[in-house]
C-alpha positions as CSV (number, residue, x, y, z in Angstrom):
1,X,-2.2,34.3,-4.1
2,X,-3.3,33.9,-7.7
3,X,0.6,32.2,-8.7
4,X,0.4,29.8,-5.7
5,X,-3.2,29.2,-7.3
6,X,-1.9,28.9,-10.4
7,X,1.0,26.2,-9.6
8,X,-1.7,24.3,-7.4
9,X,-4.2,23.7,-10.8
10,X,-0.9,23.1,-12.8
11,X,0.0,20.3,-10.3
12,X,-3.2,19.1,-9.1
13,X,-3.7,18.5,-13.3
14,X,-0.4,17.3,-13.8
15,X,-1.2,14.5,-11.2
16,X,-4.4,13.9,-13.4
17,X,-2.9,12.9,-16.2
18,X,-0.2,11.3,-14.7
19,X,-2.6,9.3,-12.5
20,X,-4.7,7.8,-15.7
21,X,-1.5,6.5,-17.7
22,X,0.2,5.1,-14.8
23,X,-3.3,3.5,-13.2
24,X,-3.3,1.8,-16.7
25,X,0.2,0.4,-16.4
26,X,0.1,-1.1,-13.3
27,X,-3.1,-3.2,-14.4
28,X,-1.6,-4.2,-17.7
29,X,1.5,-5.5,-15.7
30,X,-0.8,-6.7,-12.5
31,X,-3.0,-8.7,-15.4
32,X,0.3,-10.3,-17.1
33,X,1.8,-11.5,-13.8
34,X,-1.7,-12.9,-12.5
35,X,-1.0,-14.8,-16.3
36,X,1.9,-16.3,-14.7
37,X,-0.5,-18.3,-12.1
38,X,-2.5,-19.5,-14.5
39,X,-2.9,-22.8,-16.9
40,X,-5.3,-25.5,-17.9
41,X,-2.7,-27.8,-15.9
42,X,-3.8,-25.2,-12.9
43,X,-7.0,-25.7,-10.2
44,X,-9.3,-23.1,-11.4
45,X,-11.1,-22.5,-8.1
46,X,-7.6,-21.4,-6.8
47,X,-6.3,-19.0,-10.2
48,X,-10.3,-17.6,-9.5
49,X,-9.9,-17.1,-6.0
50,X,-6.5,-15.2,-6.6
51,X,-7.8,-13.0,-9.3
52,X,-10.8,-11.9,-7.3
53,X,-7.8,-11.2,-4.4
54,X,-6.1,-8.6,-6.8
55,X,-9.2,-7.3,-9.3
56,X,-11.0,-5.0,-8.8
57,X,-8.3,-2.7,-7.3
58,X,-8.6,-0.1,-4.9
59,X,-6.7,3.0,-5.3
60,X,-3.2,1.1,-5.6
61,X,-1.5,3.4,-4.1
62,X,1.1,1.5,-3.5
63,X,2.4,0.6,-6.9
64,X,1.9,4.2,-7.9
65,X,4.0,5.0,-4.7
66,X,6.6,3.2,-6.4
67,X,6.7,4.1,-9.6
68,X,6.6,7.6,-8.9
69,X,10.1,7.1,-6.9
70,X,10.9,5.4,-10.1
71,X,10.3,8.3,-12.1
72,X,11.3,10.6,-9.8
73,X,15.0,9.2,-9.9
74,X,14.6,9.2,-13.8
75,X,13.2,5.5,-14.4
76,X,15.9,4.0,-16.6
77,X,14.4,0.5,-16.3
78,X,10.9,0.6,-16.8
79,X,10.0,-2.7,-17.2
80,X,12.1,-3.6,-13.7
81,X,9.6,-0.6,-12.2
82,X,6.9,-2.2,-13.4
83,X,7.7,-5.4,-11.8
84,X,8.8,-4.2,-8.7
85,X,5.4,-2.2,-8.4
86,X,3.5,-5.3,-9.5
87,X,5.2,-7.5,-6.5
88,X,4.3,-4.9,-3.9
89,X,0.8,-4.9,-5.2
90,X,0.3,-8.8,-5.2
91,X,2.3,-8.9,-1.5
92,X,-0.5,-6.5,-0.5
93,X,-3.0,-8.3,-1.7
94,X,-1.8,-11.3,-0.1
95,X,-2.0,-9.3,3.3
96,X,-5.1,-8.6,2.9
97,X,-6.5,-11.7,2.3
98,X,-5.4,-13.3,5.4
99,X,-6.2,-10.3,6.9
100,X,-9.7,-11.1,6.1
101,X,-9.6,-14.5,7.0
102,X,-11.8,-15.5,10.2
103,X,-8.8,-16.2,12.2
104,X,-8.0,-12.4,12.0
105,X,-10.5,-9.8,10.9
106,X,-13.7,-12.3,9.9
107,X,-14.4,-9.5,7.5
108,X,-17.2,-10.6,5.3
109,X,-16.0,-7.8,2.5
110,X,-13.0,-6.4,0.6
111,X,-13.1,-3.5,-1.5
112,X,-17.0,-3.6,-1.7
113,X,-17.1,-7.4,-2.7
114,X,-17.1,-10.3,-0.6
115,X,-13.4,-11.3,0.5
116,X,-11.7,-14.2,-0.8
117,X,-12.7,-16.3,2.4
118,X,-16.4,-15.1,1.7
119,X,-16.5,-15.8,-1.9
120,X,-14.1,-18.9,-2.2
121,X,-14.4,-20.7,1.5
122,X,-11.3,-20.1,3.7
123,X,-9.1,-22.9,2.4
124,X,-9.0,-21.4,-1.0
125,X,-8.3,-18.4,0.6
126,X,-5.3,-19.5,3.0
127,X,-4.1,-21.0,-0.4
128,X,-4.2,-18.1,-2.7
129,X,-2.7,-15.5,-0.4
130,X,0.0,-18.0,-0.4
131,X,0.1,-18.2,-3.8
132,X,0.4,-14.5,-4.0
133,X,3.4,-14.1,-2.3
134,X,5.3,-16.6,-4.7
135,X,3.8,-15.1,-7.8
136,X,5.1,-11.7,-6.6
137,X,8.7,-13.1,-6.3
138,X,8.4,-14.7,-9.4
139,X,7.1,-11.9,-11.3
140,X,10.1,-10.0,-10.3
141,X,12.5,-12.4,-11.2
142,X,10.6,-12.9,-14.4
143,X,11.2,-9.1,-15.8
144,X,15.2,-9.0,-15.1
145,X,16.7,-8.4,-18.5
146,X,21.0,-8.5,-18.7
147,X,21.4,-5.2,-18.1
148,X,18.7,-5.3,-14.8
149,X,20.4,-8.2,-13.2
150,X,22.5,-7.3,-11.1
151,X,19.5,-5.5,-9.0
152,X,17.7,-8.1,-8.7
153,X,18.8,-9.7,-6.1
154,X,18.8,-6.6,-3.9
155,X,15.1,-6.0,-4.6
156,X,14.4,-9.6,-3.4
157,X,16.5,-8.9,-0.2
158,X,14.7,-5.7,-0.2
159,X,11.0,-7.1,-0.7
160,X,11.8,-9.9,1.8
161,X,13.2,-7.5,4.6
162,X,9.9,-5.6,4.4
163,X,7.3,-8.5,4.5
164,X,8.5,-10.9,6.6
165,X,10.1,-10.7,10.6
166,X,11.3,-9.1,12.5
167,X,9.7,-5.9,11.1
168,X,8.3,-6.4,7.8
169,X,3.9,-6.9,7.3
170,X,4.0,-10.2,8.6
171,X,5.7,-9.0,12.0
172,X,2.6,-6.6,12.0
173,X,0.1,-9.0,11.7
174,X,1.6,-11.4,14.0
175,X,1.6,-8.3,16.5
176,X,-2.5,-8.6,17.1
177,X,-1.7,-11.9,18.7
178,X,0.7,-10.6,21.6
179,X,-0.5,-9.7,24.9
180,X,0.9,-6.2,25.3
181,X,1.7,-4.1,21.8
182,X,3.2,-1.6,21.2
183,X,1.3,1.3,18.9
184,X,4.5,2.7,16.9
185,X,5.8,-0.6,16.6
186,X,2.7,-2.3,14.9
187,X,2.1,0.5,12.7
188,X,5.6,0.5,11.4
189,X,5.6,-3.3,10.6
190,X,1.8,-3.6,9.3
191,X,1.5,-0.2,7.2
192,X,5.2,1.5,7.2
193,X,7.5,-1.5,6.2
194,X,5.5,-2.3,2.9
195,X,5.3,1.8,2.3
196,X,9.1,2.1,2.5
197,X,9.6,-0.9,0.5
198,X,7.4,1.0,-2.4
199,X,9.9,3.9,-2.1
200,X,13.3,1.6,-1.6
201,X,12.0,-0.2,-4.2
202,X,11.2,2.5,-6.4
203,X,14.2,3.9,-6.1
204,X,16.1,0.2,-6.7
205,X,14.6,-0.3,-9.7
206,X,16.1,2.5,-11.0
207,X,19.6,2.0,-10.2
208,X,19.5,4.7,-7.6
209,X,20.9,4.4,-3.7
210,X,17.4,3.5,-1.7
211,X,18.6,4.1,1.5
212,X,17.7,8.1,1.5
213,X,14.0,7.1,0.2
214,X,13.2,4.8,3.5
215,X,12.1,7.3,6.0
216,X,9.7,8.9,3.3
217,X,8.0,5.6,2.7
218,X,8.0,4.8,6.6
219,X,6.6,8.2,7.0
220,X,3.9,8.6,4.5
221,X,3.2,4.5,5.9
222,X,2.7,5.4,9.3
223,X,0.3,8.3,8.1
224,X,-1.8,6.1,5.8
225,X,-2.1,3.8,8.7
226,X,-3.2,6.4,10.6
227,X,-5.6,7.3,8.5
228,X,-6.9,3.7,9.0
229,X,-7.3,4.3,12.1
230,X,-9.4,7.6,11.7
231,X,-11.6,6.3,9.1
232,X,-12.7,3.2,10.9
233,X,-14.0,5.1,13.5
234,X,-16.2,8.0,11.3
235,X,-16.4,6.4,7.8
236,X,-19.4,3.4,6.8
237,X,-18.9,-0.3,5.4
238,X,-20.4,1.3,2.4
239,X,-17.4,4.1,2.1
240,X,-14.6,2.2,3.1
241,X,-16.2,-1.0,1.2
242,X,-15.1,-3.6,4.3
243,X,-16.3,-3.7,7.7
244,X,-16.5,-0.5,10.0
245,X,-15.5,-0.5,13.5
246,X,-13.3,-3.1,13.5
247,X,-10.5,-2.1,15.5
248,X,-12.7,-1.4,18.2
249,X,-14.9,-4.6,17.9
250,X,-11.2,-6.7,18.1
251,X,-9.7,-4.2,20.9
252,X,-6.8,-3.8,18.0
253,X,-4.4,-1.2,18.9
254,X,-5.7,2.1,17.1
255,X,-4.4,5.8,17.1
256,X,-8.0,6.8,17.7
257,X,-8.5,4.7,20.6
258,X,-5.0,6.1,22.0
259,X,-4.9,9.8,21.2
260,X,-8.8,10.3,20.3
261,X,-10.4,11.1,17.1
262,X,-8.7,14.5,17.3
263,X,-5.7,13.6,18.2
264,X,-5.3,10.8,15.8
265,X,-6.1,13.6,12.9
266,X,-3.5,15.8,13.9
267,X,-0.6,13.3,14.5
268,X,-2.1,12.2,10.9
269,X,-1.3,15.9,9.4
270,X,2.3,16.0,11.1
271,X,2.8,12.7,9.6
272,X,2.0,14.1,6.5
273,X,4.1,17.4,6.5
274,X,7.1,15.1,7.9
275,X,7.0,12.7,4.8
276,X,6.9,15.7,2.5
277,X,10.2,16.6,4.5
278,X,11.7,13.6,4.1
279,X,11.5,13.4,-0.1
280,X,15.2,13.5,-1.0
281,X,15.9,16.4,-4.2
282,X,15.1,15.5,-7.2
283,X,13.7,16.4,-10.7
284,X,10.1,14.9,-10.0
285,X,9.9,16.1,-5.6
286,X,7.1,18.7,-6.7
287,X,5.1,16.2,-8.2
288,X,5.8,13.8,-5.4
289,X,4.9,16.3,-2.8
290,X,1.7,17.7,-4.9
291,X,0.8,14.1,-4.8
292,X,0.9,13.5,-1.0
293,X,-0.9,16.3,-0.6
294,X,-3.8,15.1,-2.6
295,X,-4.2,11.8,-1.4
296,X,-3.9,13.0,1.9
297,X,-7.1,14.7,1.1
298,X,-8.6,11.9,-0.2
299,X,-7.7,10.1,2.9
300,X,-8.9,12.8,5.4
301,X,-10.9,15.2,3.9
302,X,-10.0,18.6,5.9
303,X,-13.6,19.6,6.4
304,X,-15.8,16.9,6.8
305,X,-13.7,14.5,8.9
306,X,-12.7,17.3,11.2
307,X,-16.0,18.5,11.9
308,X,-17.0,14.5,12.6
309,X,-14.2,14.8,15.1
310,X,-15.0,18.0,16.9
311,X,-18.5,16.7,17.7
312,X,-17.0,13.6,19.0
């Protein structure tokens, strides 16, 4: 008992430290391709408006995601890590803020500030998540050096694959307009696709093969979607720093509504267990399954969550 303690504080500082240096590079690279947007020949309301889209962050997850595969395959190419992160990043960003637009959700905040539409007026807003996408393309093109070249075009194939149709985020928000929908389905397009392009991706960028990394990202997507779910049903506007009760308020298709807070919180912990499966060997899979682990908490904390749920 006191090893297994032992290797969880050795991990769960590990992840610490690892955490503070990589949070730091994927805002110095999100801040140089926002730089790409910019220019006195540029609208300023619009360069504003897509800046407030992408700062402040929330846990970015995502670009961490991918740089982690990155390293975990031995990150060769940092700089084409970088970038690939950064363009998953901005793509997300662009989802959300048509996400948010009145059209969709009508949410009135983002990450505990008003959203785009709020702040900017939805034109602006329609406009910079536009914007977004491109940037995140062009970032990517941007960083390919000689020796990087020859992946880039993959990664765009990649990138695209994952955000537009049939199944990439796109598909997924386009899903909330059909009359019947199916649960897996919209979850794998609107959370999964982008969660296996961080790990593809990841992977990519480091001149490794991609295709054993997908059903780890579509996992660990399908489980942070999941956790969506669970925590617009128990968690406040305040905590989750956007509307609560949204998916119930829009009759979206939820995994709380379908399986019941329980339910959803179990299917959320076999979705967990199965992405920790699904990491292909390699040097840095401890780290990678140390930090599923803790974000997992983060997402659903094992006590206080569960105890919500019981006296549902």
């Amino acid at each position: 008992m006191l090893h297994k303690r032992r290797r969880q504080d050795t991990a769960a500082a590990a992840i610490q430290t690892r955490s503070a240096s990589v949070a730091q590079r994927i805002e110095q690279v999100l801040q140089q391709a926002l730089s790409l947007g910019e220019g006195p020949e540029g609208p300023p309301l619009l360069a504003a408006a897509m800046r407030h889209a992408v700062f402040p962050g929330g846990a970015r997850i995502r670009p961490q995601l991918c740089l982690a595969v990155a390293g975990a395959c031995g990150d060769p190419h940092p700089a084409l890590a970088d970038a690939a992160a950064s363009a998953i990043e901005l793509l997300h960003c662009a989802s959300l803020v048509h996400d948010d637009l009145p059209c969709f959700d009508d949410a009135a905040t983002r990450r505990g500030v008003p959203s785009v539409h709020a702040a900017f007026g939805e034109r602006l807003a329609v406009l910079a998540g536009d914007a977004l996408i491109v940037l995140a393309f062009q970032a990517l093109a941007e960083a390919a050096r000689p020796q990087t070249q020859r992946l880039l075009a993959p990664l765009i194939a990649l990138l695209g694959r994952r955000i537009g149709g049939p199944s990439g985020i796109v598909a997924g928000q386009a899903w909330e307009c059909e009359p019947r929908v199916s649960l897996a389905a919209y979850h794998r397009a609107k959370t999964g696709s982008l969660f296996a392009a961080c790990t593809e991706a990841g992977a990519l960028a480091a001149a490794a093969d991609p295709a054993p990394w997908r059903a780890f990202g579509l996992c660990l997507g399908e489980a942070y979607q999941v956790a969506d779910d669970v925590r617009d049903v128990v968690a406040t506007t305040q905590a989750l720093g956007k509307p609560a009760g949204r998916d119930r308020d829009l009759s979206r298709p939820s995994s709380a509504s379908e399986l019941g807070l329980g339910g959803a919180i179990d299917y959320f912990d076999r979705l967990v267990e199965r992405s920790i499966e699904a990491i292909p060997d390699c040097d840095g899979a401890t780290l990678l399954r140390a930090m599923v682990r803790a974000e997992s908490e983060r997402l659903v904390p094992q006590d206080s969550v569960r105890d919500l749920a019981l006296a549902a």
